[in-house]
C-alpha positions as CSV (number, residue, x, y, z in Angstrom):
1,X,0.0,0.0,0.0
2,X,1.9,3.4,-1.2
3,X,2.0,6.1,2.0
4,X,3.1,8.9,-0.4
5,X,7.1,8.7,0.5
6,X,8.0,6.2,-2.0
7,X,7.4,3.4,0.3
8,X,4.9,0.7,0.5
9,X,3.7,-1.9,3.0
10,X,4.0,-5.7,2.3
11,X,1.4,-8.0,3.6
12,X,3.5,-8.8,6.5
13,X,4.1,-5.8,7.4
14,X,7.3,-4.9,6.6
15,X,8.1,-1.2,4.9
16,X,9.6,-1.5,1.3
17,X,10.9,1.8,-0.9
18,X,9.4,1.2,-4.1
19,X,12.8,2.9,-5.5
20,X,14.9,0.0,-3.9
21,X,12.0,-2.6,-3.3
22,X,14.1,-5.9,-3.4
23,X,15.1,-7.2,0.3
24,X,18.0,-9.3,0.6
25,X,18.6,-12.1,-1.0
26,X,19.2,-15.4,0.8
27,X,22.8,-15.6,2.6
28,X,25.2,-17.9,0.5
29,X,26.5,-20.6,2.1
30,X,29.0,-19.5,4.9
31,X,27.8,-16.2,5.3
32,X,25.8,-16.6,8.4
33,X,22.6,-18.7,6.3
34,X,19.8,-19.3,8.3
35,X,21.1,-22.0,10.5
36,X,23.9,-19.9,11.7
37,X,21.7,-16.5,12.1
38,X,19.4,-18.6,14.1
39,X,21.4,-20.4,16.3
40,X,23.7,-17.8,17.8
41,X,25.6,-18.9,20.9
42,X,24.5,-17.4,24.2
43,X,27.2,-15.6,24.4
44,X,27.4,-14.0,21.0
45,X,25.9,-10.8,19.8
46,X,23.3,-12.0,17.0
47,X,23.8,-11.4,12.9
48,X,22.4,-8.7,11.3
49,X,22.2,-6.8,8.1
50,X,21.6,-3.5,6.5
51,X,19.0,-4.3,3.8
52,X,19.2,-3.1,0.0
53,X,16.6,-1.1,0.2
54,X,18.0,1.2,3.0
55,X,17.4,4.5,2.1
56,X,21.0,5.6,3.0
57,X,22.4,3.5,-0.2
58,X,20.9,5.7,-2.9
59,X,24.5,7.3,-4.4
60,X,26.6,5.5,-2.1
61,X,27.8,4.1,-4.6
62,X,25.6,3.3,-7.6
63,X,26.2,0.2,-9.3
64,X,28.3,-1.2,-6.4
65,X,26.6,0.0,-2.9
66,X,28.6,-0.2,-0.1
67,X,27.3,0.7,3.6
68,X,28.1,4.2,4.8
69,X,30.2,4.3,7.8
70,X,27.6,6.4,9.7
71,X,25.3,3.3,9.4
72,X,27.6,0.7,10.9
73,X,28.1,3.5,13.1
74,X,24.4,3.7,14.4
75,X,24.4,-0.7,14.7
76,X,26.9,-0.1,17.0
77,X,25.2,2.2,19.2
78,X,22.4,0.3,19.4
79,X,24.3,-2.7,20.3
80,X,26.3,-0.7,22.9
81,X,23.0,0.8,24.3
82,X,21.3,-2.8,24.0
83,X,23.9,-4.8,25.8
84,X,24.1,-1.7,29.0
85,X,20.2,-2.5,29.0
86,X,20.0,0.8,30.4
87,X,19.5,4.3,28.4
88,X,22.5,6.4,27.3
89,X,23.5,9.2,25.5
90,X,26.4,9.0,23.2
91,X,29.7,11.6,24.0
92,X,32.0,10.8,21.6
93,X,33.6,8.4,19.2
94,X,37.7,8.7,20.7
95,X,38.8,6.2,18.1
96,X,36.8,4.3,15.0
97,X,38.9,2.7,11.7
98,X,37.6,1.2,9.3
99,X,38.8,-1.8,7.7
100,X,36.9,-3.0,5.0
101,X,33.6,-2.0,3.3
102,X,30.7,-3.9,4.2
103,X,27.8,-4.6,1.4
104,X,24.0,-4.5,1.9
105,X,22.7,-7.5,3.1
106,X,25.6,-9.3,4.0
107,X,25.9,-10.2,7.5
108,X,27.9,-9.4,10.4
109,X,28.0,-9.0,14.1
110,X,28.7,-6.1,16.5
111,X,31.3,-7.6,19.5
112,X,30.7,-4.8,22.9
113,X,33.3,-4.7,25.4
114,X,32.7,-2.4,28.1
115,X,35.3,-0.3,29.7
116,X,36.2,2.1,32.5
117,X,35.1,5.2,32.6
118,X,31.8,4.9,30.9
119,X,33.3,3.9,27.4
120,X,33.2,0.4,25.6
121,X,35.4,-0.5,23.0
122,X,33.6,-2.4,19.6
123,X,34.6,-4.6,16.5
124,X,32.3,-5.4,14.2
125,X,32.8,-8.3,11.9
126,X,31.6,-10.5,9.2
127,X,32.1,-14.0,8.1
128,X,35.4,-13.2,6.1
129,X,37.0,-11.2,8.9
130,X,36.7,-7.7,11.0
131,X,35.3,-4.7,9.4
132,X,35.3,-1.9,12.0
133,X,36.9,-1.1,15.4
134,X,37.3,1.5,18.0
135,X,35.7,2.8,21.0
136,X,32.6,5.1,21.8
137,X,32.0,6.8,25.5
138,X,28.8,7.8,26.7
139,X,26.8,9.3,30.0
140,X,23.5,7.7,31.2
141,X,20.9,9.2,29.3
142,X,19.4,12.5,31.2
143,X,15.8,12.3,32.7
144,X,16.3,8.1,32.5
């Protein structure tokens, strides 16, 4: 059903752009397929991706997307602010590198290590190896 944005809703739910309407495609085999993505040890943050039709993609870059740094960026703070299970509000980013780019829909994982000093340090990583790194600090969130 078009909402007047260039978007749609599926039958189950789910919000498609009609300019990039095609999810993503199955995992390959190795790269977290279903099995895997399902049965993440206890101990292991869970596999996610950024899907095709994210509406960050568009020109980044056309004919061979790749996912912009402020997106990983944003998986991580929801991981950090996840895992702490308590709300926060970001104060800086002392150290992030990326390694490699990272392609819509192909999995990967966001590892938090909490620190001193209200600050975690974060690698995330997909099946062929580690992506990003660095560290993030943050404050509890004000009013929470």
């Amino acid at each position: 059903m078009p909402n007047g944005h260039d978007k749609r809703t599926t039958p189950d739910h789910e919000t498609r752009h009609d300019r990039f309407p095609h999810p993503c495609p199955p995992p390959q085999a190795g790269e977290g397929d279903e099995d895997s993505l399902r049965e993440t040890p206890f101990n292991q943050p869970p596999w996610q991706s950024i899907p095709a039709d994210h509406p960050a993609l568009p020109g980044h870059f056309p004919g061979n997307p790749i996912v912009p740094g402020v997106v990983l960026l944003s998986q991580v703070w929801e991981a950090v602010c996840r895992q702490a299970g308590t709300p926060l509000h970001c104060t800086g980013w002392p150290s992030v590198k990326f390694l490699a780019p990272l392609q819509p829909c192909v999995p990967f994982r966001v590892e938090v290590e909490f620190g001193a000093a209200q600050s975690a340090k974060f690698v995330c990583k997909t099946a062929a190896g580690t992506i990003a790194q660095g560290s993030v600090r943050f404050a509890p969130a004000v009013g929470a």
